[in-house]
C-alpha positions, 0 to 999 in steps of 0.5 A: 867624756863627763867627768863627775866633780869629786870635790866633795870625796877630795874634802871627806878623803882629807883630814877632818881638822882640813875637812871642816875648813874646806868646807868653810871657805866653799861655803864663804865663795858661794856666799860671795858669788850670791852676794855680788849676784844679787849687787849686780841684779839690784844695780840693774833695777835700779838703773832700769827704774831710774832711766824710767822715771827720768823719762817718764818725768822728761815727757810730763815735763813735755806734756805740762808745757804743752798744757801751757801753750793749749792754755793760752788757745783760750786766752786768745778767745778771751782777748775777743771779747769786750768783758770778761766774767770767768774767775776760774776754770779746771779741765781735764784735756782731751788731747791724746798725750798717749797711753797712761798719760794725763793733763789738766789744766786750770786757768785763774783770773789774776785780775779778780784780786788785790795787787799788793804792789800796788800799795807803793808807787813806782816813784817808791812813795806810798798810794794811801788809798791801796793801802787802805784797801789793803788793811780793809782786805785784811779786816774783812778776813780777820787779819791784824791790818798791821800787816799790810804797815809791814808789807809797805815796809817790805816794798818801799825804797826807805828805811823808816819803820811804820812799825818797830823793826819793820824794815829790819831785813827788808827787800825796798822793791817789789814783790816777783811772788806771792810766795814771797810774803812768806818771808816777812816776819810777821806773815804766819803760815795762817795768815798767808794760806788765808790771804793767798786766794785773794792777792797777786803781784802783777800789774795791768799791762799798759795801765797806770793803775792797778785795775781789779775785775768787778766781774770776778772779784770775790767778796773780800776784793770788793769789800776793800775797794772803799772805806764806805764799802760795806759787806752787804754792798759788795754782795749786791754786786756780786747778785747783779751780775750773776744776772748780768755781767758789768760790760762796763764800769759805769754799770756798777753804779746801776747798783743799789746802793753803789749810787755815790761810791761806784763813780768815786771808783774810777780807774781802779776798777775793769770789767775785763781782764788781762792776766791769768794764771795757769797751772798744768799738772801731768802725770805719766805713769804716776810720775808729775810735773806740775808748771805755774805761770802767769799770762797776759792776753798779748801772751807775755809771760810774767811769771814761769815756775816748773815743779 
């Protein structure tokens, strides 16, 4: 048989003095049994949310990684052909990663840029003529050429200074990143966002020398190519293949202008290019993961970052 909960007669039949105080401590246990309620329901959500978006950034991080190997499907094209005239690409995929999930990839030609290694030797002494090319770089985007001294610095094996406290601190070997250029005194934010689209730090596989793309070089890159370089040279270059793309070096000197200078370029120069970087951004329910890395065309990784 129900019987009614008489609590509430029990503390009125009580003195008033004990009245008040049962009633506190009523009110104190159902404060109590709210709070640890709403700890425990939070606690939930919070565990809930956070298996989520561990899961949700596993399966990007999944996705991102399969963008990458899509990726080097066109890498494999590319390896077919005898010239190369692509700077940069960005697409979207097309393949079905699931509801609520995207990828996009963008592939850039590493070889369209000045390789700042290239400025020392393997032998650690110091190529003059990338140097020069370097400082005519930086000259050309209104950047103190001083700062290519302090990069050769930052490489070479010795401890002479071509500057004051140039080799304070410095690594004496070869740069892994471009990112890296961030930690020499001297390289401001300004000037590194500036220079960061023109410069890489990867070498032609199975070549001596560091050979940029005539096809995709940017106007900056193909200023600094040689002293007598100038402005207007470097932009008939670029008009001449727009039209039609060098298929070999000894075109360059089909320019007008480029008569003297295109021969004097050797093996410094290619019209086709051997490493890219590739960059797969996915998103799964709004949660990223971004992966960088650079590539040859036989698909040996040189540089891998996840994000």
């Amino acid at each position: 048989m129900y019987q009614p909960d008489n609590s509430h007669s029990r503390i009125k039949a009580m003195p008033r003095d004990q009245q008040g105080s049962a009633l506190i401590i009523t009110l104190l246990i159902i404060t109590l049994m709210v709070a640890l309620v709403v700890d425990f329901v939070y606690d939930v959500y919070i565990d809930s949310s956070s298996l989520s978006n561990w899961s949700n950034a596993q399966r990007a991080s999944l996705v991102a990684k399969s963008g990458q190997t899509l990726s080097t499907i066109y890498l494999k094209e590319i390896n077919l052909l005898s010239y190369t005239d692509l700077r940069e690409i960005e697409l979207p995929s097309d393949y079905n990663f699931g509801a609520d999930t995207s990828l996009v990839f963008k592939i850039e030609d590493e070889n369209a840029k000045f390789n700042i290694n290239s400025i020392i030797e393997p032998n650690g002494l110091t190529d003059e003529t990338e140097l020069d090319s370097l400082k005519k770089l930086f000259e050309f985007l209104n950047i103190n050429p001083d700062i290519a001294l302090l990069i050769a610095d930052w490489i070479d094996p010795d401890k002479e200074p071509r500057l004051s406290d140039s080799e304070d601190s410095a690594k004496n070997t070869f740069l892994w990143s471009v990112d890296e250029l961030q930690l020499i005194e001297g390289v401001e934010n300004s000037v590194f966002d500036t220079i960061r689209p023109y410069v890489t730090v990867h070498d032609n596989k199975g070549s001596l020398i560091y050979q940029i793309n005539i096809n995709t070089a940017e106007l900056p890159v193909l200023a600094s190519l040689h002293n007598d370089m100038t402005e207007t040279l470097a932009q008939n270059i670029i008009s001449e293949r727009e039209n039609f793309p060098f298929e070999n070096t000894s075109a360059l000197q089909n320019v007008p202008g480029m008569e003297i200078i295109g021969p004097l370029l050797g093996g410094r120069i290619a019209v086709k290019s051997t490493n890219y970087r590739i960059t797969t951004t996915a998103t799964v329910n709004e949660i990223t993961r971004i992966i960088e890395s650079v590539v040859d065309t036989s698909l040996s990784v040189l540089f891998w970052r996840e994000a």
